[in-house]
VMD Tcl script that builds the backbone (N, CA, C; Angstrom):
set m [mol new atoms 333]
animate dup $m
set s [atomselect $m all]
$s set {name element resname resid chain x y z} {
  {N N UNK 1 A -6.097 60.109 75.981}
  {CA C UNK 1 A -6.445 59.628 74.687}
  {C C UNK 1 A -5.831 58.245 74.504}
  {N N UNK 2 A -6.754 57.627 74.114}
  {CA C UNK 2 A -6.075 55.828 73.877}
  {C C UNK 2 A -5.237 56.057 72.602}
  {N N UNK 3 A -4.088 55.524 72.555}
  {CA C UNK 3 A -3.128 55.034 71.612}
  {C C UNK 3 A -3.813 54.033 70.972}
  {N N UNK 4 A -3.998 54.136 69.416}
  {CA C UNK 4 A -4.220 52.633 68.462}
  {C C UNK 4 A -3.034 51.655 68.542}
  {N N UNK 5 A -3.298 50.502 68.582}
  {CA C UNK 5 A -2.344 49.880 67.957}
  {C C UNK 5 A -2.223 49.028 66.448}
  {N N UNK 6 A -0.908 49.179 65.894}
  {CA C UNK 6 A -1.263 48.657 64.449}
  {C C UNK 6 A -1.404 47.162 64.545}
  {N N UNK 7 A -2.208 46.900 63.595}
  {CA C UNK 7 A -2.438 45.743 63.421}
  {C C UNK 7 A -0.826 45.073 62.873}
  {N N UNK 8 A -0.892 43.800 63.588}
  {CA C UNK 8 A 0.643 43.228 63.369}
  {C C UNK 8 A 0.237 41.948 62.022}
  {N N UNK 9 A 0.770 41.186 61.417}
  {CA C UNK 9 A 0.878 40.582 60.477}
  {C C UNK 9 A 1.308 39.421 60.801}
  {N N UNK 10 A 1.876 39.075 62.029}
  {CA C UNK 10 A 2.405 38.189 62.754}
  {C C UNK 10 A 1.693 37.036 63.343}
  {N N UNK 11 A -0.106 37.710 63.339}
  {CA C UNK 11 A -0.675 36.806 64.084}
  {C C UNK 11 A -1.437 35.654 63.179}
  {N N UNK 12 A -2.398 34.924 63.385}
  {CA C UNK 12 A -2.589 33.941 62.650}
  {C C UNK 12 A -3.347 34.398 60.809}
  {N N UNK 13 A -3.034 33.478 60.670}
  {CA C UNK 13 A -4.016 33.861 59.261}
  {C C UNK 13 A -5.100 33.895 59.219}
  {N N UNK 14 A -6.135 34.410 58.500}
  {CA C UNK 14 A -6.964 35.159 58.500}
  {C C UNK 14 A -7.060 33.816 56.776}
  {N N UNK 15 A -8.057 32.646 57.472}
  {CA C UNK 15 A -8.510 31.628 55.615}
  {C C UNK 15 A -9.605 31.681 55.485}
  {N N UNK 16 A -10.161 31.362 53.911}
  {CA C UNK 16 A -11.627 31.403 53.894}
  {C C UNK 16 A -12.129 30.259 54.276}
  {N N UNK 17 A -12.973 30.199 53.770}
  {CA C UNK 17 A -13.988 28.200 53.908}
  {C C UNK 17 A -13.164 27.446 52.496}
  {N N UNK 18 A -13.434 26.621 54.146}
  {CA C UNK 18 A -12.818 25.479 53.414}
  {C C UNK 18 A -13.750 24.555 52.371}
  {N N UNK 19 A -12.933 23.610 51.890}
  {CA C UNK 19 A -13.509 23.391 50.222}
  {C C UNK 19 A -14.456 22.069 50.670}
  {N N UNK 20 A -14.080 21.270 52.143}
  {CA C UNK 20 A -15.504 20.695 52.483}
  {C C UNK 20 A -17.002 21.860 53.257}
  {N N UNK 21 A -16.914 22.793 53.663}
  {CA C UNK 21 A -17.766 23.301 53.805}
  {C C UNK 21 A -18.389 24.070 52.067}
  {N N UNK 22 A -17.534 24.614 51.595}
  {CA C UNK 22 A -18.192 24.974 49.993}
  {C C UNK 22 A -18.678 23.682 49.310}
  {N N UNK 23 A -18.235 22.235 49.119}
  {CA C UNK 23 A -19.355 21.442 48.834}
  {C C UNK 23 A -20.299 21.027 49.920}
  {N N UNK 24 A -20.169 21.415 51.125}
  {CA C UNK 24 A -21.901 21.157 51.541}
  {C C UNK 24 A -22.582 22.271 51.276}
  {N N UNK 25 A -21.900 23.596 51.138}
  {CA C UNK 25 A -23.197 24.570 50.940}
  {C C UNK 25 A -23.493 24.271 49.498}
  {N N UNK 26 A -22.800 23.465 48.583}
  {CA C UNK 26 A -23.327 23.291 47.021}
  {C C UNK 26 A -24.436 22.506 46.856}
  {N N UNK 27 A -23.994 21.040 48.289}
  {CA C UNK 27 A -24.951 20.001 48.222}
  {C C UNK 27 A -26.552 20.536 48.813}
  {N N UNK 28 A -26.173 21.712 49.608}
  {CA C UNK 28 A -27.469 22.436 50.135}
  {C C UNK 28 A -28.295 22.852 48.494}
  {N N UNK 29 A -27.436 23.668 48.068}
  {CA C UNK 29 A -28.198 24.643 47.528}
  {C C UNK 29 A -28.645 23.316 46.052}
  {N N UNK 30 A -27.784 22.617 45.977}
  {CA C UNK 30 A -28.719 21.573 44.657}
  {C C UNK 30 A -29.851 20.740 45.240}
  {N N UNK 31 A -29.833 20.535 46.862}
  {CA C UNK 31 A -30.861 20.130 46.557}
  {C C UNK 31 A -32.038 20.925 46.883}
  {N N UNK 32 A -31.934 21.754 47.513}
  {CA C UNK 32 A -32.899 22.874 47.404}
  {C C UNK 32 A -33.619 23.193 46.258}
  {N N UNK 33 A -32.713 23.447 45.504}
  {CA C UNK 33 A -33.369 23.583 43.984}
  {C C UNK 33 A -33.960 22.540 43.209}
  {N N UNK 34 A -33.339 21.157 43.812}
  {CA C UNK 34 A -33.767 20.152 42.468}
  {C C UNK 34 A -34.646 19.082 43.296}
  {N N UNK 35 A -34.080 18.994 44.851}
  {CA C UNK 35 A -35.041 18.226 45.620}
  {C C UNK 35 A -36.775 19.293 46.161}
  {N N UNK 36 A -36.227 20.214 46.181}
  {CA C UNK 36 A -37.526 21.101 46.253}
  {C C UNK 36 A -38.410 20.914 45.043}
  {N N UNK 37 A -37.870 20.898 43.990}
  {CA C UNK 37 A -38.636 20.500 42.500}
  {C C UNK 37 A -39.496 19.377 42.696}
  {N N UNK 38 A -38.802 18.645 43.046}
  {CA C UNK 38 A -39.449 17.237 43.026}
  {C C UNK 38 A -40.407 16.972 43.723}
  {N N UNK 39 A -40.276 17.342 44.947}
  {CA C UNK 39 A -41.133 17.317 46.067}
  {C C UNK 39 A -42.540 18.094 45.863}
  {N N UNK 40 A -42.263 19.361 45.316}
  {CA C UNK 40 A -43.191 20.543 44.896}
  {C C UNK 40 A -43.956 19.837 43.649}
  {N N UNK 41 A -43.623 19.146 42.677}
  {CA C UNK 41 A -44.066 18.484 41.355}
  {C C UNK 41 A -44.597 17.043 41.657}
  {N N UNK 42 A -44.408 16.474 42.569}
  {CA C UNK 42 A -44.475 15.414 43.230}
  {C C UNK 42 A -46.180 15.734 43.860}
  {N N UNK 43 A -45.698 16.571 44.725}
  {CA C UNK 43 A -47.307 17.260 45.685}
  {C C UNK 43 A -47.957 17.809 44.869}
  {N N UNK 44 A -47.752 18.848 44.136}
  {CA C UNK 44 A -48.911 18.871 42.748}
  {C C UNK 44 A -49.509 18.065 42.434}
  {N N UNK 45 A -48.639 16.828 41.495}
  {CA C UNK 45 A -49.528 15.810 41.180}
  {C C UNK 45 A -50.391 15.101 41.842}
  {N N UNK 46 A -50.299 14.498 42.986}
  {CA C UNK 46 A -50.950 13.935 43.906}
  {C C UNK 46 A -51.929 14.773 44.329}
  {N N UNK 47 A -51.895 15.856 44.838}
  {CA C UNK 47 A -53.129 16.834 45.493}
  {C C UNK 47 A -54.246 16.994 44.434}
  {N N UNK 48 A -53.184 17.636 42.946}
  {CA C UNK 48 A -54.375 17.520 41.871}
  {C C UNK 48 A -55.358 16.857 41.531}
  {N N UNK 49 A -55.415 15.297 42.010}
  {CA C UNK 49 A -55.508 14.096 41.828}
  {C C UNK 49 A -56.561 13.881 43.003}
  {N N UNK 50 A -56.247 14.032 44.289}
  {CA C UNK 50 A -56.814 13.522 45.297}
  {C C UNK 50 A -57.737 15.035 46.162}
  {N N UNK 51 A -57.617 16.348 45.587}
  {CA C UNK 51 A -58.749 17.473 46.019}
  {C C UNK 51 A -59.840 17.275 45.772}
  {N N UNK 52 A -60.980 16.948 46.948}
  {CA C UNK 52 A -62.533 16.921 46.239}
  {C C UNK 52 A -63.118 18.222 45.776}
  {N N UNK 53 A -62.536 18.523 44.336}
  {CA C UNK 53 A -63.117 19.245 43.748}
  {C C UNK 53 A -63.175 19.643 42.397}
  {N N UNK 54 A -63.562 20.108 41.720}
  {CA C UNK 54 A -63.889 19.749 40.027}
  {C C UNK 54 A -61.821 20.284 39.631}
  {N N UNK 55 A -62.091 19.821 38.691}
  {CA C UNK 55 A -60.743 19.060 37.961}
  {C C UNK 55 A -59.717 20.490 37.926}
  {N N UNK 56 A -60.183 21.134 37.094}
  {CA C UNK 56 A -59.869 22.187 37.105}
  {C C UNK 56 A -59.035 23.181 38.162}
  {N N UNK 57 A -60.327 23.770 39.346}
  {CA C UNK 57 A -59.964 23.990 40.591}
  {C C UNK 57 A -59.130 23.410 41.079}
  {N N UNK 58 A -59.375 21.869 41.138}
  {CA C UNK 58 A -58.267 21.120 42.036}
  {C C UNK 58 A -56.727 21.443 41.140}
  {N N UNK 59 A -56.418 21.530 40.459}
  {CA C UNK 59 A -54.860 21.562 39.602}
  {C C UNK 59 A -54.614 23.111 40.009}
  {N N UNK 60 A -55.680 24.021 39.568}
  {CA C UNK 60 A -55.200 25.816 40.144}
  {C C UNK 60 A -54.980 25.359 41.839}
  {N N UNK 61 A -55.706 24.970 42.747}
  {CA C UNK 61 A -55.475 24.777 43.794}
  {C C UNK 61 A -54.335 24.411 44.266}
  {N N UNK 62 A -53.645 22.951 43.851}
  {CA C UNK 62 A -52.416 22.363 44.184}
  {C C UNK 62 A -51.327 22.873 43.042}
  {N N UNK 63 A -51.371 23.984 42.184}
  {CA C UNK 63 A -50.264 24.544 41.697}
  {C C UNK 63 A -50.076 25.622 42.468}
  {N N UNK 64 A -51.299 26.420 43.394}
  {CA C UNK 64 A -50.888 27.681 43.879}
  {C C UNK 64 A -50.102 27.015 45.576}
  {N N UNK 65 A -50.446 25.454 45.685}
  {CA C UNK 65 A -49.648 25.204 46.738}
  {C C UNK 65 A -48.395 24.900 46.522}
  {N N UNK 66 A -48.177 24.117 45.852}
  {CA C UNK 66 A -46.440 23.889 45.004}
  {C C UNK 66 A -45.901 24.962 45.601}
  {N N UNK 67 A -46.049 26.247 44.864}
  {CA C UNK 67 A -45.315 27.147 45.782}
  {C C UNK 67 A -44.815 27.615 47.143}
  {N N UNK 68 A -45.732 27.438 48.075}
  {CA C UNK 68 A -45.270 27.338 49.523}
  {C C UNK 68 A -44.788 25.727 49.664}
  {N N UNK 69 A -44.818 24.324 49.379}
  {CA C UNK 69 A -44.602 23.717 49.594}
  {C C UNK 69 A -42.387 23.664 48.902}
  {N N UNK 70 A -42.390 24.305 47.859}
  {CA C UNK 70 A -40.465 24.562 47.385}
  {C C UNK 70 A -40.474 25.433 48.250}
  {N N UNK 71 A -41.142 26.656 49.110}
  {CA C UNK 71 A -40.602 27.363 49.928}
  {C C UNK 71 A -40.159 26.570 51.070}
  {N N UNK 72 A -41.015 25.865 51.877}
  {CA C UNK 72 A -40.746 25.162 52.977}
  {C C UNK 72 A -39.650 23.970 52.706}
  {N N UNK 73 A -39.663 23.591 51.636}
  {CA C UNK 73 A -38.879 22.262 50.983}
  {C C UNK 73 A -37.446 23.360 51.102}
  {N N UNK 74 A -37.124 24.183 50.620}
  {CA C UNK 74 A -35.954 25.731 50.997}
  {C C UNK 74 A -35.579 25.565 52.108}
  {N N UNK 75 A -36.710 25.962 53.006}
  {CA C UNK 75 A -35.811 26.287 54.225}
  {C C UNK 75 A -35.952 25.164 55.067}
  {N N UNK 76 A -36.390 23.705 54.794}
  {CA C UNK 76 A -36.041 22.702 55.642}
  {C C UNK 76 A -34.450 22.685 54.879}
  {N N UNK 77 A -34.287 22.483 53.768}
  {CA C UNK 77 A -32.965 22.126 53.209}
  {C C UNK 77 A -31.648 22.648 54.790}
  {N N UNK 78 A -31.745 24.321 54.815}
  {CA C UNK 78 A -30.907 24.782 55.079}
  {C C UNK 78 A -30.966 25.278 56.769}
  {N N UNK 79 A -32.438 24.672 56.763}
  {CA C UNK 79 A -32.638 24.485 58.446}
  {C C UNK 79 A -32.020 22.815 59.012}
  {N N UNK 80 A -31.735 22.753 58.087}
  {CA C UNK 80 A -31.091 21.188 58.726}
  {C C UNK 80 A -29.968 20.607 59.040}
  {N N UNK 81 A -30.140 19.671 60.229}
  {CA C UNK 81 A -28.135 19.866 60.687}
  {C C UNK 81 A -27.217 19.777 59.729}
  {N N UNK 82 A -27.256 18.727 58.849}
  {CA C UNK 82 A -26.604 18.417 57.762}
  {C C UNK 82 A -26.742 18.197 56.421}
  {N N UNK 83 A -26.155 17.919 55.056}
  {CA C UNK 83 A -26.497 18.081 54.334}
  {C C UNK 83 A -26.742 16.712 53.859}
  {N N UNK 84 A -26.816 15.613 54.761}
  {CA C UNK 84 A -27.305 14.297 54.397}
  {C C UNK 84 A -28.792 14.486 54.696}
  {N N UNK 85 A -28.713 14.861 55.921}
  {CA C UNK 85 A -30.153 15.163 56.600}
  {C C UNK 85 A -31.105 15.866 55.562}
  {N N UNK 86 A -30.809 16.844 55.146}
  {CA C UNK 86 A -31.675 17.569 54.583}
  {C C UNK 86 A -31.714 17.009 52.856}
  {N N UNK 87 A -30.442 16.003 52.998}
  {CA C UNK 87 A -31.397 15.027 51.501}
  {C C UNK 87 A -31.960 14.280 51.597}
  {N N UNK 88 A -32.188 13.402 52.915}
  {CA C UNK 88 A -32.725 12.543 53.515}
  {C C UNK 88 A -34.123 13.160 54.208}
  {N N UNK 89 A -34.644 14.356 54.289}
  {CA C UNK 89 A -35.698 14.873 54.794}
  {C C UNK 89 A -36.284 15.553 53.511}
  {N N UNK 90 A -36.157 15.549 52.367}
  {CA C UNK 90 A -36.503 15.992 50.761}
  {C C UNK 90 A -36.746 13.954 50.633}
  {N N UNK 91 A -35.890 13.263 50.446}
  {CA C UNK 91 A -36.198 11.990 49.834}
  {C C UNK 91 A -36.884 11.202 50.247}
  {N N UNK 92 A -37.550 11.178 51.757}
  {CA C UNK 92 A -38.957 10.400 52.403}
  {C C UNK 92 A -39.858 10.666 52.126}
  {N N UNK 93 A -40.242 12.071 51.836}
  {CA C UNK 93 A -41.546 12.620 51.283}
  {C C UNK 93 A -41.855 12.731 49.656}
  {N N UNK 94 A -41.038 12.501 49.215}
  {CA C UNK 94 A -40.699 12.591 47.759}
  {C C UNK 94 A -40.696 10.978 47.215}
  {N N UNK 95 A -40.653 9.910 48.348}
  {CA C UNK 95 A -40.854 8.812 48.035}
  {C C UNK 95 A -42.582 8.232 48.303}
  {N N UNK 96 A -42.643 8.845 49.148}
  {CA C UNK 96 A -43.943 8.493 49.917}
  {C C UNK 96 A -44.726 9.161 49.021}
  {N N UNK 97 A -44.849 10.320 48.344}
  {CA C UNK 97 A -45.501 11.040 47.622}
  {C C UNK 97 A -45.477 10.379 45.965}
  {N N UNK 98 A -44.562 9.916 45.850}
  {CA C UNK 98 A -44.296 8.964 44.169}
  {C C UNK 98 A -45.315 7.754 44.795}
  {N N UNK 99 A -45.466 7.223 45.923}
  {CA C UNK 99 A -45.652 5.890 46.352}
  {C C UNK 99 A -47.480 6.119 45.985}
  {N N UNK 100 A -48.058 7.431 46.451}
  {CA C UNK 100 A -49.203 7.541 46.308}
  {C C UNK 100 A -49.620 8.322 44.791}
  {N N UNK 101 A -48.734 8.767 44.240}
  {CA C UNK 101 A -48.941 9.178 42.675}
  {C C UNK 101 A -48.999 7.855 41.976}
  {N N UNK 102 A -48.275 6.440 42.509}
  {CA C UNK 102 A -48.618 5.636 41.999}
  {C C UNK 102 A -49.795 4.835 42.149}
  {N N UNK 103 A -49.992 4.701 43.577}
  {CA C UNK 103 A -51.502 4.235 43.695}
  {C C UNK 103 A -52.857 4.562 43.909}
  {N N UNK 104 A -52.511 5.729 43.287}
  {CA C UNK 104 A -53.899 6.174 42.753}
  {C C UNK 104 A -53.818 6.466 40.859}
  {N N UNK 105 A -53.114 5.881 40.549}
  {CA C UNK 105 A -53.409 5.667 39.054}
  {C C UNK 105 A -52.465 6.655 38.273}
  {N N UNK 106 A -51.418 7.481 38.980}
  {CA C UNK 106 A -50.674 8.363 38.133}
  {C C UNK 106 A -49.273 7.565 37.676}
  {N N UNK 107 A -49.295 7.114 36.529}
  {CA C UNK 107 A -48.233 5.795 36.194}
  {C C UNK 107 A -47.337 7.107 35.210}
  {N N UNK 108 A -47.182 8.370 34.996}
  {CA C UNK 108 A -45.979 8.949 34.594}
  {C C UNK 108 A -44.905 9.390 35.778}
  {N N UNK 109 A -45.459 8.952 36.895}
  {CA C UNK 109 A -44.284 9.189 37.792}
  {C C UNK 109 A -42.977 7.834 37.976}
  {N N UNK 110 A -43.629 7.109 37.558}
  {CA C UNK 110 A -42.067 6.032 38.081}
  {C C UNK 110 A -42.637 5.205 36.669}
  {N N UNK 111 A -41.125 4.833 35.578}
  {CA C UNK 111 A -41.330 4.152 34.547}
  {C C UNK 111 A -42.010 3.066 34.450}
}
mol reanalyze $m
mol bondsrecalc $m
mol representation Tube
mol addrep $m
């Protein structure tokens, strides 16, 4: 029969996360939430705008995409090496996407 041995108290400590990894998982999760917004409200507008199809349809259309588009905007956030990266992979498309809400005539996106 194997003998247990007790756990000794001696050996190293046993710390949680550290307080730079808890603000990158904060910087993850805000922009997940607020860069996913943007991006998702961003692509709405524009798709609404640019679907060949009556007005209507096109807005039900690119609101039922919004949704998979904050999903994927999610898990690029937290699929990404870092948390610059993944504000920097939310803020190219979110620029490029304002860039064409503007030139096609949608002037409530940038003052």
């Amino acid at each position: 029969m194997a003998s247990m041995k007790p756990i000794s108290s001696s050996g190293p400590a046993l710390r949680g996360p550290t307080l730079r990894y808890r603000l990158a998982v904060f910087s993850r999760a805000l922009a997940a939430v607020g860069g996913g917004y943007g991006v998702s409200t961003l692509s709405t507008m524009v798709l609404a705008r640019l679907l060949p199809m009556a007005p209507a349809d096109a807005v039900m259309t690119a609101t039922m995409l919004s949704f998979a588009i904050f999903t994927c905007a999610v898990i690029w956030v937290f699929a990404a090496r870092s948390a610059a990266q993944s504000w920097l992979g939310l803020a190219l498309p979110a620029l490029l996407l304002a860039l064409v809400a503007w030139l096609t005539g949608i002037r409530s996106v940038l003052p």
